[in-house]
ZADOMI-731089 format. One line per field, with one value per residue (C-alpha): x, y, z. Coordinates in Angstrom, 1 decimal. Example, Ala and Ser with C-alpha at 12.3 -4.5 7.8 and 13.67 -1.06 7.14 Angstrom:
REM residues 2
xx	(12.3_13.7)
yy	(-4.5_-1.1)
zz	(7.8_7.1)
This chain:
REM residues 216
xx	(-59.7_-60.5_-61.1_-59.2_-61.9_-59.9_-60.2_-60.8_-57.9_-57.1_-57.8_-57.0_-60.1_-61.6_-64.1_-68.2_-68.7_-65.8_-64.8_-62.3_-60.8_-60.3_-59.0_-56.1_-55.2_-55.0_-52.5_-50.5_-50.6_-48.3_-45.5_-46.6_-46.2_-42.6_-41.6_-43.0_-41.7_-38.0_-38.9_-40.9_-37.8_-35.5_-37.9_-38.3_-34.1_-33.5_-36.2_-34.9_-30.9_-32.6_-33.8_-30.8_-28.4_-30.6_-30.4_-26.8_-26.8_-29.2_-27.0_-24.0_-25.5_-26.4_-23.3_-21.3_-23.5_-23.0_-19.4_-19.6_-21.8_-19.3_-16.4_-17.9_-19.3_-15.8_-14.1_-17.3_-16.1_-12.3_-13.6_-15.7_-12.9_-10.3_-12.5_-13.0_-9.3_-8.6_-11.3_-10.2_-7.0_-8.2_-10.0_-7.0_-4.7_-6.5_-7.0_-3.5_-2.7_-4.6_-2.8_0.6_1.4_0.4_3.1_5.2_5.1_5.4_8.6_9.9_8.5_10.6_13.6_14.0_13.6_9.9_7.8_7.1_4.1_0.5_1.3_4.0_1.3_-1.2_1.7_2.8_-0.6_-1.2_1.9_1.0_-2.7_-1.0_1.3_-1.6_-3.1_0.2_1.7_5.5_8.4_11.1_14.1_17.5_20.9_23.6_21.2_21.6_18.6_16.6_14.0_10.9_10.7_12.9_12.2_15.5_14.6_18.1_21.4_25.3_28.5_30.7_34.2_33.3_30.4_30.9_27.3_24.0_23.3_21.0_22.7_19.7_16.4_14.0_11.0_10.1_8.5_5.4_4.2_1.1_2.6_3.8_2.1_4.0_1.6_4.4_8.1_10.9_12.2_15.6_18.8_21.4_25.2_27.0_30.7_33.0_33.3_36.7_37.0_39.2_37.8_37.9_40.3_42.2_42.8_43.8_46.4_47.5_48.1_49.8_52.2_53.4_53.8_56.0_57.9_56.0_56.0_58.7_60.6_61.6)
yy	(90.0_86.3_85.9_81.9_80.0_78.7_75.4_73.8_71.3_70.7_66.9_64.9_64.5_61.2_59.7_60.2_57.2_55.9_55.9_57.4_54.3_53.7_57.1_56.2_53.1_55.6_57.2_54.8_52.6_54.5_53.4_50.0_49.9_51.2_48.7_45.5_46.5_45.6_42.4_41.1_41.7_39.8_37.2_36.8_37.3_34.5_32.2_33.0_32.2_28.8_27.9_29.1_27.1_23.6_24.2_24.6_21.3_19.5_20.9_19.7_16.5_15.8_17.0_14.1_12.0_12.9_12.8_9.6_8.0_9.7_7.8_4.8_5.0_5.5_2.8_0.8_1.6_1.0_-2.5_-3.2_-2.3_-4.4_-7.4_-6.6_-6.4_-9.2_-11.3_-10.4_-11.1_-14.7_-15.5_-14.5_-16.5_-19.6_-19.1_-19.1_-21.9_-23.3_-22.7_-23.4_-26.7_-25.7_-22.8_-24.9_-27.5_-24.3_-24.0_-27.6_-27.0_-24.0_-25.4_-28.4_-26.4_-27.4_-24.7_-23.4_-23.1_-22.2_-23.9_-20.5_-18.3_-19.6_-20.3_-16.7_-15.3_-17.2_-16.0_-12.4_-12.7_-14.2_-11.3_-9.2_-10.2_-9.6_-13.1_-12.8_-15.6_-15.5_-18.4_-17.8_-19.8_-18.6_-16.4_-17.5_-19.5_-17.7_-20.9_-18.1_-17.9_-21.6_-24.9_-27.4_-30.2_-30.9_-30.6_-30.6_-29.3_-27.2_-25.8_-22.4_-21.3_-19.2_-19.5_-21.7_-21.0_-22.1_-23.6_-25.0_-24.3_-27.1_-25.3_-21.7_-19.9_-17.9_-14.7_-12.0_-8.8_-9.7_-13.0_-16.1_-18.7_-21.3_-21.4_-21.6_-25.4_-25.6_-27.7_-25.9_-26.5_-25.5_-24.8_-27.7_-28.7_-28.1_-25.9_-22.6_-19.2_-17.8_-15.2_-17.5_-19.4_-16.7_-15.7_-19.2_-19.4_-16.0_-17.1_-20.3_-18.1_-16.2_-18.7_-19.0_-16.6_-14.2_-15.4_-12.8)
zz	(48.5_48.7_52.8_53.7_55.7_58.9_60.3_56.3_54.9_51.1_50.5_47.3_45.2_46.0_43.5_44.8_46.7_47.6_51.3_53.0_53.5_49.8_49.8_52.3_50.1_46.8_48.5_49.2_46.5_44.3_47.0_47.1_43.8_44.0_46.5_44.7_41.1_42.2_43.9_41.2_39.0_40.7_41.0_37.7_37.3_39.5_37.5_34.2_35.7_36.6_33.6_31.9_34.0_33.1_29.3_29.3_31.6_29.4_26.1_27.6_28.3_24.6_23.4_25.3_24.3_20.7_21.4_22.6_19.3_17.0_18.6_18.8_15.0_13.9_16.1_14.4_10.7_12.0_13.3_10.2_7.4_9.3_9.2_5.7_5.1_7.0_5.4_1.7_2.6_4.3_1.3_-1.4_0.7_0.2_-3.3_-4.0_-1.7_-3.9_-6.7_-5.6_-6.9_-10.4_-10.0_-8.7_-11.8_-14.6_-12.8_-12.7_-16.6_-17.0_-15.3_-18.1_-20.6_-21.7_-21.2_-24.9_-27.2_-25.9_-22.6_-21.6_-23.3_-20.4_-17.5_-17.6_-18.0_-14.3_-13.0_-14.3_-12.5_-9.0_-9.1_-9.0_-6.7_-4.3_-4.4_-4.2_-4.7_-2.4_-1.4_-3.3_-3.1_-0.9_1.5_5.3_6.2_8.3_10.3_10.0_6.1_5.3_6.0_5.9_4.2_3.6_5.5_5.2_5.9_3.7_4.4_2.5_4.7_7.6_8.8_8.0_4.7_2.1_-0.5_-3.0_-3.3_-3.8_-3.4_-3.7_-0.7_-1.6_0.6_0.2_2.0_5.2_5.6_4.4_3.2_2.3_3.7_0.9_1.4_1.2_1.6_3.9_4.3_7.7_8.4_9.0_12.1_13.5_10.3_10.7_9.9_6.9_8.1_9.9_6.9_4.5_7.2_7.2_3.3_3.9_6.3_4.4_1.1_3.1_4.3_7.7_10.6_11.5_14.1_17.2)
């Protein structure tokens, strides 16, 4: 039998040389160890949350300010093709200003009888070409004359009107969409003054067909 030796401890093997100071500290640096792993992690946690938190502050940023060029690049392209419009519309109004008085004496020509030959060839070829390009005739006889689109050039009174109406037309108005770029001028008539209304009347020539009112 193996006889113990009293009075001897077991002690972990320490490397030759080292101290027994050094081997304290190998024995507890496997705790140390333990303890720092966990802190270093949520060091490292906290840094990473930091970093996330300014890229989604930075990419929020950028993306208003993206927002912000997009809307203002299509209120840009709005602006632009309104001037464009507007312009176009500027220039094509002149152009047929311009051209009014020659429309104006095809139909003087037209109304005596003496557009014929090569001259209607070339008169309704210019008509055809300011249609196209939106010019539209308006002003008729017997429509009530309305001060934004007629200009009175002319005025009476008739017994057969019930309201200012136009009753000739001495020149044609002329309009591109909504824009009127010359008023119709017209003469108008208005009722007699003193005149009875219409229905007023008719009940009149009733009455004396009748043999006048019935008496109660």
């Amino acid at each position: 039998m193996t006889e113990e030796t009293p009075g001897f401890e077991e002690k972990p093997d320490v490397p030759s040389g080292a101290t027994s100071d050094d081997a304290a500290e190998a024995a507890e640096s496997p705790e140390k160890e333990d303890k720092a792993a966990p802190a270093g992690d949520a060091a490292k946690t906290v840094g990473l949350t930091a970093e996330l938190d300014q890229v989604r502050t930075a990419l929020a940023e950028r993306t208003g300010d993206l927002q912000r060029l997009q809307a203002e690049y299509q209120n840009y392209r709005r602006r632009v093709e309104r001037d464009r419009v507007a312009v176009k519309e500027i220039a094509t109004a002149t152009l047929l200003t311009e051209l009014l008085p020659v429309l104006d004496d095809i139909g003087r020509a037209r109304d005596h009888g003496e557009l014929v030959g090569g001259f209607k060839s070339v008169a309704e070829s210019l008509e055809t070409a300011a249609a196209k390009m939106g010019l539209q005739q308006f002003g008729k006889e017997g429509e009530p004359f309305d001060p934004t689109i007629h200009e009175a050039l002319m005025h009476s009174y008739a017994p057969d009107v019930t309201e200012t109406t136009c009753v000739a037309v001495l020149q044609p108005g002329y309009r591109i969409g909504e824009r009127t770029i010359r008023p119709a001028r017209v003469a108008v008539a208005e009722p007699q003054p003193g005149a009875a209304p219409s229905a007023a009347k008719d009940e009149a020539a009733k009455d004396e067909e009748s043999g006048g009112p019935d008496e109660g």
